[in-house]
Backbone bond lengths (Angstrom), bond angles and torsions (degrees), N, CA, C in turn:
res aa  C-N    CA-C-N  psi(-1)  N-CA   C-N-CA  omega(-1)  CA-C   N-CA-C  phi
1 X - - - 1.450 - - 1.520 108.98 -
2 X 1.297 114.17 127.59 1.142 122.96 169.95 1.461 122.87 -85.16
3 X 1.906 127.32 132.34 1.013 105.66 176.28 2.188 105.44 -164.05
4 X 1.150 119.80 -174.37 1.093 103.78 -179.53 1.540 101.54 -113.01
5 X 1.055 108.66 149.55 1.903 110.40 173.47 1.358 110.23 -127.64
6 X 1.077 111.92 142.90 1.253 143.19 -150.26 1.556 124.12 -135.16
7 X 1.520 125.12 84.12 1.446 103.21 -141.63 1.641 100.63 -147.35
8 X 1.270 119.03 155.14 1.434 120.58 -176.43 1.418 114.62 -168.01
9 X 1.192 126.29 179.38 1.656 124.62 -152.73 1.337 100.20 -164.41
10 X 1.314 113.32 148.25 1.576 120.22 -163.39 1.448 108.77 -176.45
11 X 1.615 120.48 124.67 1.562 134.91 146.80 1.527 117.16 -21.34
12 X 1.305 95.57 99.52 1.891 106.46 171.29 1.930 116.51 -8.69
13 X 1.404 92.17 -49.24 1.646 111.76 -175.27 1.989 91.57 -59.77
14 X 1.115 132.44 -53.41 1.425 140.83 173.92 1.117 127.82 -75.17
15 X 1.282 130.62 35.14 1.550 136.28 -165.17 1.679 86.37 -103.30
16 X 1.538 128.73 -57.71 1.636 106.18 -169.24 1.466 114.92 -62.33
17 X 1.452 116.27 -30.90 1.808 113.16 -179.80 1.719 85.52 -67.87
18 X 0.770 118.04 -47.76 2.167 96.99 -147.09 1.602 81.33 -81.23
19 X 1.207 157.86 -30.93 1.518 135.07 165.29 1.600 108.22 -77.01
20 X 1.111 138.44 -5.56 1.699 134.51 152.09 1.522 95.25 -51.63
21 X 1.477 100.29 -56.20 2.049 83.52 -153.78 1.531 119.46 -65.22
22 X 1.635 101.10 -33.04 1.147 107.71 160.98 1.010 151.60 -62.56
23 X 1.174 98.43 0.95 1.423 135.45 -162.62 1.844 93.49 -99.11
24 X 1.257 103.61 -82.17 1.799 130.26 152.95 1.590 104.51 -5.66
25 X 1.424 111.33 -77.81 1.197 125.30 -158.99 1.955 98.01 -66.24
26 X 1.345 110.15 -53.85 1.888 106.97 -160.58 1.944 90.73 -66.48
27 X 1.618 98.75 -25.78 2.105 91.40 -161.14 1.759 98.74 -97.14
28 X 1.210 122.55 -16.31 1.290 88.18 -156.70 1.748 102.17 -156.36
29 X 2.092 106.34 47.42 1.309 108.45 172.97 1.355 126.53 -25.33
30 X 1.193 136.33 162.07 1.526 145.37 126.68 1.495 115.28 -113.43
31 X 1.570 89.56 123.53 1.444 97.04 171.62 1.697 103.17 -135.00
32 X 0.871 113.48 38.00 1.834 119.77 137.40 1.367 148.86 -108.55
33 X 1.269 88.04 12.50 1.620 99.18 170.00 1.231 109.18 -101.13
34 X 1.810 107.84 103.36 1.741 103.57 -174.91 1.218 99.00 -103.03
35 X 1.045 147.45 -0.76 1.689 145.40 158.97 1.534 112.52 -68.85
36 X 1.214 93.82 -40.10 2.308 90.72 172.03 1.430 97.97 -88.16
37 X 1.288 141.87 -9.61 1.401 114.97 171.68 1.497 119.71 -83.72
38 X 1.594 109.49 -31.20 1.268 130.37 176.95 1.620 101.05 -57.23
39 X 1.165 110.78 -48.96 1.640 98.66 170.05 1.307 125.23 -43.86
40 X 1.289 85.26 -65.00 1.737 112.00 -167.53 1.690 111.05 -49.57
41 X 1.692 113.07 -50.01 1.200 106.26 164.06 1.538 139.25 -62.28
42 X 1.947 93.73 -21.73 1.670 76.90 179.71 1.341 103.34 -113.66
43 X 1.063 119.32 43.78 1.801 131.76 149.92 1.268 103.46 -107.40
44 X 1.374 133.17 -35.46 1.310 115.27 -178.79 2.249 104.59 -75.37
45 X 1.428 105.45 -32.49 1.472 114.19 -174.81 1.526 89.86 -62.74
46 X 1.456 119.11 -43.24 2.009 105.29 -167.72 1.780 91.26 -71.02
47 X 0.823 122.23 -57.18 1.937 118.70 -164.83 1.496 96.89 -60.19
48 X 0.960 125.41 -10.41 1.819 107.58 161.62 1.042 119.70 -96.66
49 X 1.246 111.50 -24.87 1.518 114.32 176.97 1.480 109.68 -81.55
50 X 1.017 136.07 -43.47 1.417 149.11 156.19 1.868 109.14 -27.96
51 X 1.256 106.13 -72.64 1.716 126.91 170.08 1.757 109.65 -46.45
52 X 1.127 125.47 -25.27 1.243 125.39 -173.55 1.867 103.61 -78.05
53 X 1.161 145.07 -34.35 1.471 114.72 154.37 1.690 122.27 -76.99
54 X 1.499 127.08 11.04 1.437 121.44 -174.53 1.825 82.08 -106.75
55 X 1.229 131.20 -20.74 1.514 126.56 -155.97 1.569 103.55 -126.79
56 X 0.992 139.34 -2.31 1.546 130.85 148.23 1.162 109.13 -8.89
57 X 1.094 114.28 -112.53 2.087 111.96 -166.07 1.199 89.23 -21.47
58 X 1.932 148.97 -83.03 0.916 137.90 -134.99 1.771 119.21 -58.96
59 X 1.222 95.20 -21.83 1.888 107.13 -168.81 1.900 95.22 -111.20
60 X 1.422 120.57 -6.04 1.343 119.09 134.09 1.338 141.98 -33.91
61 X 1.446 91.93 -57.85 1.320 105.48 -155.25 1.329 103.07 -100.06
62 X 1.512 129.29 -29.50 1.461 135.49 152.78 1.248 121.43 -44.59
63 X 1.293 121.09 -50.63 1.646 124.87 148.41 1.376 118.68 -30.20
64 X 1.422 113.28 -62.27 1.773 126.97 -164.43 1.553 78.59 -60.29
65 X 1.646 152.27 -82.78 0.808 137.01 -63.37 1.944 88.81 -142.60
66 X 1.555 106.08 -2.93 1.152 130.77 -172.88 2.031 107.61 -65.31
67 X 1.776 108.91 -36.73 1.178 115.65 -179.38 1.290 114.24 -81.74
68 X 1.659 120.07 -9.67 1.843 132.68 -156.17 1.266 95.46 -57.33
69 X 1.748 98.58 -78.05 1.506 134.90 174.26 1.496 138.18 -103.94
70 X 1.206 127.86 157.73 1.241 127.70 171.85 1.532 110.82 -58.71
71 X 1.172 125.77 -43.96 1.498 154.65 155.36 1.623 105.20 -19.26
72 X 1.988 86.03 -66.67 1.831 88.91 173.08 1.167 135.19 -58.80
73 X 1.487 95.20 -40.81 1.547 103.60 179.45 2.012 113.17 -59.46
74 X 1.123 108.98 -57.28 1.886 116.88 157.60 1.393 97.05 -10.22
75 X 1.358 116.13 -80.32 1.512 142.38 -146.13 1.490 82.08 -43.14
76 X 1.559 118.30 -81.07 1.574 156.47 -144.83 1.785 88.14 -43.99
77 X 1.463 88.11 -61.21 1.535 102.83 -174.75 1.793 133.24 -41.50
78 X 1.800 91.04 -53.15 1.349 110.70 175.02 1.168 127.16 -99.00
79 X 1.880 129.70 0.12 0.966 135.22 -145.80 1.492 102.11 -155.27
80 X 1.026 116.90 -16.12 1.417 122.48 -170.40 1.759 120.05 -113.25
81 X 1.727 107.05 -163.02 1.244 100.67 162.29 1.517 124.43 -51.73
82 X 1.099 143.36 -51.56 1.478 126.81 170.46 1.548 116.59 -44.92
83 X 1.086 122.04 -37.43 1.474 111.99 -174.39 1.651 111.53 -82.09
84 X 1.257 107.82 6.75 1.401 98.19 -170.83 2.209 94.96 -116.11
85 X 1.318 114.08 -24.35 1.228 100.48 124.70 1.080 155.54 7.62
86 X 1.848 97.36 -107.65 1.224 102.40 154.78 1.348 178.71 130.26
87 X 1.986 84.57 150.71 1.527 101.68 125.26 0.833 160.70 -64.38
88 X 1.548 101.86 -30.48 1.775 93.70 161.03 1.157 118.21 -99.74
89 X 1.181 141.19 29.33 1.387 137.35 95.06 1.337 139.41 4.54
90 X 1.611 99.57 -77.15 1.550 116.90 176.07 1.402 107.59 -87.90
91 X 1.165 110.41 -16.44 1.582 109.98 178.11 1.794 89.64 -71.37
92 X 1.154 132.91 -29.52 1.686 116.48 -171.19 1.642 103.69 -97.27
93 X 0.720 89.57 -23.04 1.920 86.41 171.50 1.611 129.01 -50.21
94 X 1.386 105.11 114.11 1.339 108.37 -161.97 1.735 101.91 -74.67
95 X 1.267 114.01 -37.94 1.331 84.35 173.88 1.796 115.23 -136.66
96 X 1.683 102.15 109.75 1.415 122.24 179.51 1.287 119.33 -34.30
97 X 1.372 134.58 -8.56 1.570 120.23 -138.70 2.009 98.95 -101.01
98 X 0.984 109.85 -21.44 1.527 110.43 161.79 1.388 110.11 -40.10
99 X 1.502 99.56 -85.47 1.717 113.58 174.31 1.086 101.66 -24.85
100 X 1.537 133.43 -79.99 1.308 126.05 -153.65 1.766 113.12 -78.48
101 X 1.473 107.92 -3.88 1.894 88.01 154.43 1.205 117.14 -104.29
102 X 1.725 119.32 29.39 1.319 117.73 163.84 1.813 110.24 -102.63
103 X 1.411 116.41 11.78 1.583 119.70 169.16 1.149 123.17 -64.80
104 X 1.890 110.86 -35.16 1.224 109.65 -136.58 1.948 86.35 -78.14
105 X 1.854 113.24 -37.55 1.377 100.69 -175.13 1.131 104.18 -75.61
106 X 1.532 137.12 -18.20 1.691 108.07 -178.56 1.588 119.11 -79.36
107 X 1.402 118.90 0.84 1.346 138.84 163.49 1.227 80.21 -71.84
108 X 0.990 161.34 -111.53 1.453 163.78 -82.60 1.306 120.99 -80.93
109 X 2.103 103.50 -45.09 1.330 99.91 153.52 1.793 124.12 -118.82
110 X 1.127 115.74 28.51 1.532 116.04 176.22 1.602 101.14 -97.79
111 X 1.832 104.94 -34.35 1.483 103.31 179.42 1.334 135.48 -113.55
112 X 1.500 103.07 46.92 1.197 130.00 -164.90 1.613 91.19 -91.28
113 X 1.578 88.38 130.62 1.794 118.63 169.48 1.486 105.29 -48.55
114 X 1.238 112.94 -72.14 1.409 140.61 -171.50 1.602 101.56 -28.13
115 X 1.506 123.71 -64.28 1.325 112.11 -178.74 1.291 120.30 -121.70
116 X 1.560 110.30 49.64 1.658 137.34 151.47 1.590 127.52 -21.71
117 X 1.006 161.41 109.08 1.379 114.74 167.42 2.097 81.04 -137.37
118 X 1.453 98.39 141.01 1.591 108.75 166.75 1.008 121.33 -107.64
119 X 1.365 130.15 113.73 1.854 124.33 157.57 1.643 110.09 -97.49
120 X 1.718 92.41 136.24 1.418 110.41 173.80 1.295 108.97 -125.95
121 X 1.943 102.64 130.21 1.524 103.48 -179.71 1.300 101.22 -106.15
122 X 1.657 137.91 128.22 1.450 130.32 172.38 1.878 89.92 -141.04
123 X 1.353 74.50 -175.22 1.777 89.39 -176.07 1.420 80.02 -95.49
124 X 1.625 102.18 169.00 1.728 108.82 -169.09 1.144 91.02 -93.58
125 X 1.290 149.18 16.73 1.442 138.44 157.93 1.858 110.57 -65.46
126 X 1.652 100.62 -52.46 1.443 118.14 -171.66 1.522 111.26 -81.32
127 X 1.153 108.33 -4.45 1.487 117.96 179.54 2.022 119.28 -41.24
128 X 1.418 83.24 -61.26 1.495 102.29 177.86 2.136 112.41 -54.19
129 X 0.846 91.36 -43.57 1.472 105.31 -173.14 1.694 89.88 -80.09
130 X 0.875 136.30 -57.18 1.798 129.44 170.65 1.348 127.05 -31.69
131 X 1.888 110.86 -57.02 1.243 124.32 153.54 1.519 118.07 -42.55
132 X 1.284 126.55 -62.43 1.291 124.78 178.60 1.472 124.61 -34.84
133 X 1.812 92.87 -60.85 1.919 76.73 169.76 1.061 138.30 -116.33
C-alpha cells in the first residue's frame, strides 16, 4: 500500500498546540503566499545542498537501492538525490506561481478524509486527553 505519512511528537504539556497545527495544516492550507514559499523552498534547496557532503553514503545507498523496489525507487525520488534537484530547481525559478496552483489538487488527493488513518502513541494515562483532540 502506498501512502504519505505525516508524523510528529510532542511533551504531554503540548499535545493541544501540535493537534492545532494539524489541525491548521489538513483544514485550512494556504497556498497564496508565494513570497513565504519562495523562502521556504530555497532554505529548504540550501540545507540539502549543504547536507550532501555530511550524507553521501546515505543518498548512495538510496540511489543503489532505487532499482531493488518500487518502494526504493519512491525513496530515491522523494528523499534522495533527485529531490534535492528539484529544489533547487524551484528554488531558481523566477516565478513560483505555477507550482503553487498545482497544491490545490495535490490537497485533494494526499488530504483526502476518505483514506485518513491516525496512530497515537501516549502512555494510557494521556490517552483520554489524546482522543479529545
Amino acid at each position: 500500500e502506498q501512502g504519505v505519512l505525516f508524523s510528529s511528537f510532542c511533551l504531554n504539556r503540548n499535545l493541544p498546540d501540535m493537534m492545532h497545527l494539524w489541525s491548521e495544516i489538513f483544514n485550512n492550507p494556504s497556498f497564496e503566499e508565494d513570497e513565504h514559499f519562495k523562502v521556504l523552498v530555497k532554505m529548504t534547496a540550501q540545507e540539502l545542498s549543504n547536507g550532501i557532503p555530511d550524507s553521501g553514503h546515505f543518498y548512495a545507498t538510496l540511489r543503489a537501492s532505487r532499482t531493488l523496489t518500487p518502494a526504493g525507487d519512491l525513496q530515491e525520488t522523494f528523499s534522495g538525490m533527485n529531490q534535492v534537484r528539484l529544489m533547487k530547481r524551484i528554488a531558481e525559478m523566477t516565478d513560483i506561481k505555477p507550482i503553487l496552483r498545482k497544491f490545490p489538487r495535490i490537497k485533494k488527493h494526499v488530504l483526502n478524509c476518505d483514506n485518513m488513518r491516525c496512530s497515537v502513541n501516549a502512555t494510557p494515562q494521556q490517552m483520554s486527553q489524546a482522543e479529545k483532540e
